[in-house]
C-alpha positions in Angstrom: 0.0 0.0 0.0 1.3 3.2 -0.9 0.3 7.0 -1.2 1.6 10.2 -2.4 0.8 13.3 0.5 -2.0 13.4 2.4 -5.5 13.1 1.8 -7.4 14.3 5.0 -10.3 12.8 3.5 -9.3 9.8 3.3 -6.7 9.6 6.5 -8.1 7.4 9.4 -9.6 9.4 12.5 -9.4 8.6 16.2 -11.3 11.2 18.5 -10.9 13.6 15.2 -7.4 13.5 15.2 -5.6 11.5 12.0 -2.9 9.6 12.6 -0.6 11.0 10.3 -1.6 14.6 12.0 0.0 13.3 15.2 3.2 11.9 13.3 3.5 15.3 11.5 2.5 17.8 14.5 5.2 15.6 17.0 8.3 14.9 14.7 7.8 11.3 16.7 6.9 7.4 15.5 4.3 6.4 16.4 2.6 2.7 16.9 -0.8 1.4 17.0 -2.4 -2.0 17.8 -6.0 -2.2 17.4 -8.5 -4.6 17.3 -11.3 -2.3 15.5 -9.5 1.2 15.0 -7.7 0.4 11.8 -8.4 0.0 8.6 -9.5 -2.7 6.3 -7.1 -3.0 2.9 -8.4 -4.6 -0.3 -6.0 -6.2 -2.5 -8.2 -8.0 -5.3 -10.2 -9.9 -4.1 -8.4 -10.3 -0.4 -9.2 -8.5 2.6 -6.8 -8.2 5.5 -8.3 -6.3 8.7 -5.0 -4.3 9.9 -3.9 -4.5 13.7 -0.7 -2.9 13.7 0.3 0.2 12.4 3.8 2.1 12.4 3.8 5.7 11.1 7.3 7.2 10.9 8.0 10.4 10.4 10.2 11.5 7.3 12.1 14.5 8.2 14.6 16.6 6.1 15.4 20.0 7.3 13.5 20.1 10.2 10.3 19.4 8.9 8.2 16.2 8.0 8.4 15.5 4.5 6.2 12.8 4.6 5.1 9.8 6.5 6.2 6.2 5.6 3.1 3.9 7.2 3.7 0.2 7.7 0.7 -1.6 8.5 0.4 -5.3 9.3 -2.0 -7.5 10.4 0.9 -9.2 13.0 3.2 -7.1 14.8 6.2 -6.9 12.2 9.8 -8.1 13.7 11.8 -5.7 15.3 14.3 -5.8 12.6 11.8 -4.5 10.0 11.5 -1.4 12.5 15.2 -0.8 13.0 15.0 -1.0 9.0 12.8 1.7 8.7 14.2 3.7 11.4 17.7 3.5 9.3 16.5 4.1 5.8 14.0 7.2 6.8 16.9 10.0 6.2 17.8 8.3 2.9 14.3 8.3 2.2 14.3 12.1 2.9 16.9 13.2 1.1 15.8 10.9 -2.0 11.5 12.3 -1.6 13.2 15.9 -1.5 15.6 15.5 -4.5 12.6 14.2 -5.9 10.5 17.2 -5.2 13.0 19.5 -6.4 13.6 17.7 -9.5 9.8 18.2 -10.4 10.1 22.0 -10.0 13.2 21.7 -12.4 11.2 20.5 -14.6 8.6 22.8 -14.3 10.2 25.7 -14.2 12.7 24.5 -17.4 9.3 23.8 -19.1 7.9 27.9 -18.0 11.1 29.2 -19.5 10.8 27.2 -22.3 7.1 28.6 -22.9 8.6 31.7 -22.5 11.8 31.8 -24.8 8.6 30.3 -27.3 6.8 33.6 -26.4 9.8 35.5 -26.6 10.9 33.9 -30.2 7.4 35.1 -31.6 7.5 38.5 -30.6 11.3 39.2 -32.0 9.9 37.4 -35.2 7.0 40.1 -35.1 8.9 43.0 -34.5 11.2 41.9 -37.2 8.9 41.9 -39.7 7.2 45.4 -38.4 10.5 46.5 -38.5 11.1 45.4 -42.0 7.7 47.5 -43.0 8.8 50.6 -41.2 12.0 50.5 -43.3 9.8 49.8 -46.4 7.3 53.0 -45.6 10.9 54.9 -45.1 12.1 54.5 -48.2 9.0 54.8 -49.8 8.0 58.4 -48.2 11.6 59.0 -48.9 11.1 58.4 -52.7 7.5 60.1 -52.5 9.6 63.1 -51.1 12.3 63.2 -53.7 9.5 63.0 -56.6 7.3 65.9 -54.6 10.8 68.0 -54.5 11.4 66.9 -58.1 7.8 68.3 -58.9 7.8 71.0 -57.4 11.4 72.2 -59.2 10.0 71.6 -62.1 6.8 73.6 -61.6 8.7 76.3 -60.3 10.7 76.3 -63.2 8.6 76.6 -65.6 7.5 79.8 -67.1 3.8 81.0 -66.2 
């Protein structure tokens, strides 16, 4: 079973307080063997009624990143704790690299749009550019004929 952040929804509630919310709001793991508190998980077509839960905090920084949740229907082996307890800084690091990565992205796709953006206005400008040079040379031309003109009508004899 896995997830990806919290869904308050969704999280399980004891006296309105989810269980994550106390991992998260006291930095500290916490355990839970229940009888009827837990959930039931569906895997196809099996069932299994959960009675132990682990909820360790994943901290980088100071501050929980996320929270790794083992639940069992037996009480898992103490090993399978001291496991989780070793790999949850690794973990950290990795979910935050992670994290980061995705904003990379994002923001390497936003500049992207905007180089894009940027592209198609110097290609506009270009071209208006290349019509304001065209109207120069034009009223330039118009000017030179209107000056020939009006030599020549001053020149001639009335």
């Amino acid at each position: 079973m896995s997830a990806y952040g919290f869904d308050k929804a969704k999280s399980v509630k004891k006296e309105n307080f989810g269980f994550s919310d106390r991992v998260i709001q006291s930095k500290e793991i916490v355990e839970i063997v229940s009888e009827d508190e837990l959930p039931v998980v569906s895997i196809g077509l099996v069932n299994f009624k959960l009675r132990y839960l682990l909820l360790v905090p994943v901290i980088y920084n100071n501050q929980v990143t996320s929270v790794l949740e083992l639940g069992s229907v037996n009480k898992p082996t103490e090993e399978a704790r001291e496991y989780l307890e070793k790999i949850k800084d690794q973990l950290a690091i990795g979910l935050t690299n992670a994290k980061a990565f995705v904003q990379l992205e994002d923001f390497v796709g936003e500049l992207k749009k905007l180089n894009d953006d940027y592209h198609k206005q110097n290609v506009q400008i270009k071209e208006q550019n290349e019509n304001l040079v065209k109207l120069h040379q034009e009223l330039k031309v118009r000017q030179e004929n209107s000056k020939f003109r009006n030599r020549k009508q001053s020149n001639l004899p009335s």
